[in-house]
mmCIF file of the C-alpha atoms, coordinates in Angstrom:
data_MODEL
# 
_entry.id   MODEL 
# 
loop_
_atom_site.group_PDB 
_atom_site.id 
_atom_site.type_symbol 
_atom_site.label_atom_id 
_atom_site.label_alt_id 
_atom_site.label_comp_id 
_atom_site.label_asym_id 
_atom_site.label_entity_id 
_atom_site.label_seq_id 
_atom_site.pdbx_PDB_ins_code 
_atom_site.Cartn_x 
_atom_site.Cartn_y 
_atom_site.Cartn_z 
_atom_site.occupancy 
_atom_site.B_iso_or_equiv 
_atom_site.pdbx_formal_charge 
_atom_site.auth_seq_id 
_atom_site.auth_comp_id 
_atom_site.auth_asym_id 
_atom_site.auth_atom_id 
_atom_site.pdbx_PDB_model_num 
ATOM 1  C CA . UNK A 1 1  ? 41.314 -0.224 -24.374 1.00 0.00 ? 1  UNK A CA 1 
ATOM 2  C CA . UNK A 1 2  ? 43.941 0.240  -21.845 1.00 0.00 ? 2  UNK A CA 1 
ATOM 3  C CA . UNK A 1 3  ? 44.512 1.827  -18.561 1.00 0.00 ? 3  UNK A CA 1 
ATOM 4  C CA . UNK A 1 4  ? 45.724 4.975  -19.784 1.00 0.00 ? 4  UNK A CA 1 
ATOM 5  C CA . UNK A 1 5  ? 42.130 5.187  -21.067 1.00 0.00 ? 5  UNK A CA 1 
ATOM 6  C CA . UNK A 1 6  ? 39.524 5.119  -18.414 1.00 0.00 ? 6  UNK A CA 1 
ATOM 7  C CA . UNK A 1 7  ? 42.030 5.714  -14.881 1.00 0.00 ? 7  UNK A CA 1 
ATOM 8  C CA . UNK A 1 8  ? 41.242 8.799  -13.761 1.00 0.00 ? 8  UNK A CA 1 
ATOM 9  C CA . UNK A 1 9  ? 38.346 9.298  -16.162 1.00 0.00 ? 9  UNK A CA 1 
ATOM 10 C CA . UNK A 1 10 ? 34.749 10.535 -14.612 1.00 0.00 ? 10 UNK A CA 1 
ATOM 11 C CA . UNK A 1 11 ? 31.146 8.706  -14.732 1.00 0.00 ? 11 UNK A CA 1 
ATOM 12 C CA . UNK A 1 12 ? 28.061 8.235  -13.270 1.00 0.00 ? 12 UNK A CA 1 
ATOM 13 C CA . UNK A 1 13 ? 26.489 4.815  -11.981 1.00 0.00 ? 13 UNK A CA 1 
ATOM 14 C CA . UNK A 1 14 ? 23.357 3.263  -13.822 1.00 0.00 ? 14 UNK A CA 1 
ATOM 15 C CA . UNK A 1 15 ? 23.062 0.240  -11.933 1.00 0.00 ? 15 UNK A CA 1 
ATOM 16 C CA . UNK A 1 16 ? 23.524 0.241  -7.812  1.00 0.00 ? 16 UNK A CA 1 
ATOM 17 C CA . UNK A 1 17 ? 26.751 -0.914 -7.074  1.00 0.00 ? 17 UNK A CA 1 
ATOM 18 C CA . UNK A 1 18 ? 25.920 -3.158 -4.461  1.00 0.00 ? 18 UNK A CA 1 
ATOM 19 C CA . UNK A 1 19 ? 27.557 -3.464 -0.999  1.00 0.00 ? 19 UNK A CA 1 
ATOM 20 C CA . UNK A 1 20 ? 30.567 -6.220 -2.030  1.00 0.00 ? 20 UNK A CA 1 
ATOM 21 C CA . UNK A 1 21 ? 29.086 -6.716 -5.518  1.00 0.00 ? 21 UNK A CA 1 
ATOM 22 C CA . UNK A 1 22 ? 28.917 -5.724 -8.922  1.00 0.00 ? 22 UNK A CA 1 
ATOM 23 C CA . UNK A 1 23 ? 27.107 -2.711 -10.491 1.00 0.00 ? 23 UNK A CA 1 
ATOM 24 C CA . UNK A 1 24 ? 27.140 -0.476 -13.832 1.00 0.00 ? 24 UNK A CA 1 
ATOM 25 C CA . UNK A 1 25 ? 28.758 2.611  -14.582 1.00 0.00 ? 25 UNK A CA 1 
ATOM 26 C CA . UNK A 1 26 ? 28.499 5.242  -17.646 1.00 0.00 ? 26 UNK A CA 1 
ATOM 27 C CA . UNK A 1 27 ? 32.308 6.583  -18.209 1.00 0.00 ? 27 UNK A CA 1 
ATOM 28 C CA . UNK A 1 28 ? 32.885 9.627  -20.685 1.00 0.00 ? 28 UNK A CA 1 
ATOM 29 C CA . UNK A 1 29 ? 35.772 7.990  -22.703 1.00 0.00 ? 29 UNK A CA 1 
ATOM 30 C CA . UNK A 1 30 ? 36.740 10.487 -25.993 1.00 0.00 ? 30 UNK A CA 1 
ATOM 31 C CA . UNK A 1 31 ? 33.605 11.664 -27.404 1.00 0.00 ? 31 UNK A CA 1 
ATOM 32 C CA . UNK A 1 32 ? 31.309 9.105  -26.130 1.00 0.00 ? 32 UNK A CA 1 
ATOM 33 C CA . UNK A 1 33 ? 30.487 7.079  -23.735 1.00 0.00 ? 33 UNK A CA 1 
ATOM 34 C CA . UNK A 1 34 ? 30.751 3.142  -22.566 1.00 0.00 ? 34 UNK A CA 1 
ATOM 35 C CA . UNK A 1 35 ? 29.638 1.202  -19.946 1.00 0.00 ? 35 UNK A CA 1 
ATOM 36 C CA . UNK A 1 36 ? 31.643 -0.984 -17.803 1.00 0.00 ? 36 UNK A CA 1 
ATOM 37 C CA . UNK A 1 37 ? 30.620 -3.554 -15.053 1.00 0.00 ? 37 UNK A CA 1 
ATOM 38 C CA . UNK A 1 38 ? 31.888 -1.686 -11.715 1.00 0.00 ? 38 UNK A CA 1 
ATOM 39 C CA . UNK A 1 39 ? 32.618 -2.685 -8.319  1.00 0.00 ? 39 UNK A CA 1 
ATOM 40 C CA . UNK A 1 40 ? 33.032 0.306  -5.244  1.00 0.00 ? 40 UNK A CA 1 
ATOM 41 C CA . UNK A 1 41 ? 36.820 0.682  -3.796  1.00 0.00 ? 41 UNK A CA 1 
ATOM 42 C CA . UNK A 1 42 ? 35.368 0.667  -1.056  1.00 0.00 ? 42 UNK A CA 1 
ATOM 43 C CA . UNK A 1 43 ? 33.617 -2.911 -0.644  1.00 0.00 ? 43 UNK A CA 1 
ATOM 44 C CA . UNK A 1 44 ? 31.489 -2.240 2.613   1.00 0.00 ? 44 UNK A CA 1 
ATOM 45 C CA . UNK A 1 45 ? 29.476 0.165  1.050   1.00 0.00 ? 45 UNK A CA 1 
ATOM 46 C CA . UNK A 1 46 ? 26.851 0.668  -2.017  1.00 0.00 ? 46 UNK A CA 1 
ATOM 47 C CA . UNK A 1 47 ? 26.439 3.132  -4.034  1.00 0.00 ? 47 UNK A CA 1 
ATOM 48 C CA . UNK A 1 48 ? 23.325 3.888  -5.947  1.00 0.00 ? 48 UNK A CA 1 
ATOM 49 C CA . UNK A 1 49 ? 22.428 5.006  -9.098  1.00 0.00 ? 49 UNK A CA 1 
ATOM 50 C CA . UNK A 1 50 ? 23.222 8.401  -9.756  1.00 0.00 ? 50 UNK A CA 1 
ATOM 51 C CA . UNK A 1 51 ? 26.155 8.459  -8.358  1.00 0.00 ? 51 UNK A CA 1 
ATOM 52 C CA . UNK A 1 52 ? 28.930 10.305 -9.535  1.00 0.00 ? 52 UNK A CA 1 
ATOM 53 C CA . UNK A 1 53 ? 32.343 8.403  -9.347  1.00 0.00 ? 53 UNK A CA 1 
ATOM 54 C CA . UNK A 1 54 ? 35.762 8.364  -11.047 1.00 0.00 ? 54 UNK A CA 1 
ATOM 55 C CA . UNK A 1 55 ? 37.455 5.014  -12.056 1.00 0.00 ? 55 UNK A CA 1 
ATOM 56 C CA . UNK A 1 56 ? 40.375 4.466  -9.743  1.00 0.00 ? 56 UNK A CA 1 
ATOM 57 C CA . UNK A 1 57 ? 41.439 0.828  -11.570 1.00 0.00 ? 57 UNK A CA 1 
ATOM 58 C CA . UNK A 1 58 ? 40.432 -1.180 -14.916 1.00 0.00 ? 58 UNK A CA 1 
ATOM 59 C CA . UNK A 1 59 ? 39.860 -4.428 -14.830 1.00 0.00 ? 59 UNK A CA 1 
ATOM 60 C CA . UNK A 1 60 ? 40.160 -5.970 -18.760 1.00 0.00 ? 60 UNK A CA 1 
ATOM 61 C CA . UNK A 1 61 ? 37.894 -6.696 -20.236 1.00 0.00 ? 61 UNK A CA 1 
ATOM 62 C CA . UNK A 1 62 ? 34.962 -4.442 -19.148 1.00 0.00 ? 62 UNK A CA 1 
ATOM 63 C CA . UNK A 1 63 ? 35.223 -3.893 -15.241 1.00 0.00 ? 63 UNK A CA 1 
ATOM 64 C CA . UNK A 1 64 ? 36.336 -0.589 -13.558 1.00 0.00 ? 64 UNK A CA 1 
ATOM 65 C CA . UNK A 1 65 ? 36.841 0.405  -9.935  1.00 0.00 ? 65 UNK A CA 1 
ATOM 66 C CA . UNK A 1 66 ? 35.403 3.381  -8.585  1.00 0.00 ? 66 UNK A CA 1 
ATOM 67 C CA . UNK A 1 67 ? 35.500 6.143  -5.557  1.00 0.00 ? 67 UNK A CA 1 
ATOM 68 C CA . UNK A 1 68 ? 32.412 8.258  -5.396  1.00 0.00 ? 68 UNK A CA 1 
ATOM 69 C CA . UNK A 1 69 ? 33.279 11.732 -5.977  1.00 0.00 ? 69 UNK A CA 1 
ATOM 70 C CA . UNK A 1 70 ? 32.657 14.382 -3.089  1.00 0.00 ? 70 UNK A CA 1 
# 
């Protein structure tokens, strides 16, 4: 897996991201889907489960960084 593969790419949290931590997201990647430890672009805040968010950076070997989506 490379960048190409989940940048840009949509998902949906499953574990809070917590406010300067680490979380869990569900990202759509070809016709399934994987889950990747996740941390919020935007450190200060949380966001909880059921959040929708797109990965903005990967981070090998199973870490993405996410917006939420509006």
């Amino acid at each position: 897996m490379n960048v190409q593969d989940v940048v840009g790419l949509t998902g949906l949290v499953t574990t809070t991201i917590p406010r300067g931590g680490l979380g869990e997201v569900r990202v759509v990647v070809g016709l399934g889907s994987q889950s990747f430890g996740a941390y919020a672009s935007n450190r200060g805040i949380s966001l909880p489960s059921g959040t929708r968010v797109t990965v903005v950076e990967y981070l090998p070997p199973r870490t993405v960084v996410v917006t939420a989506d509006e």
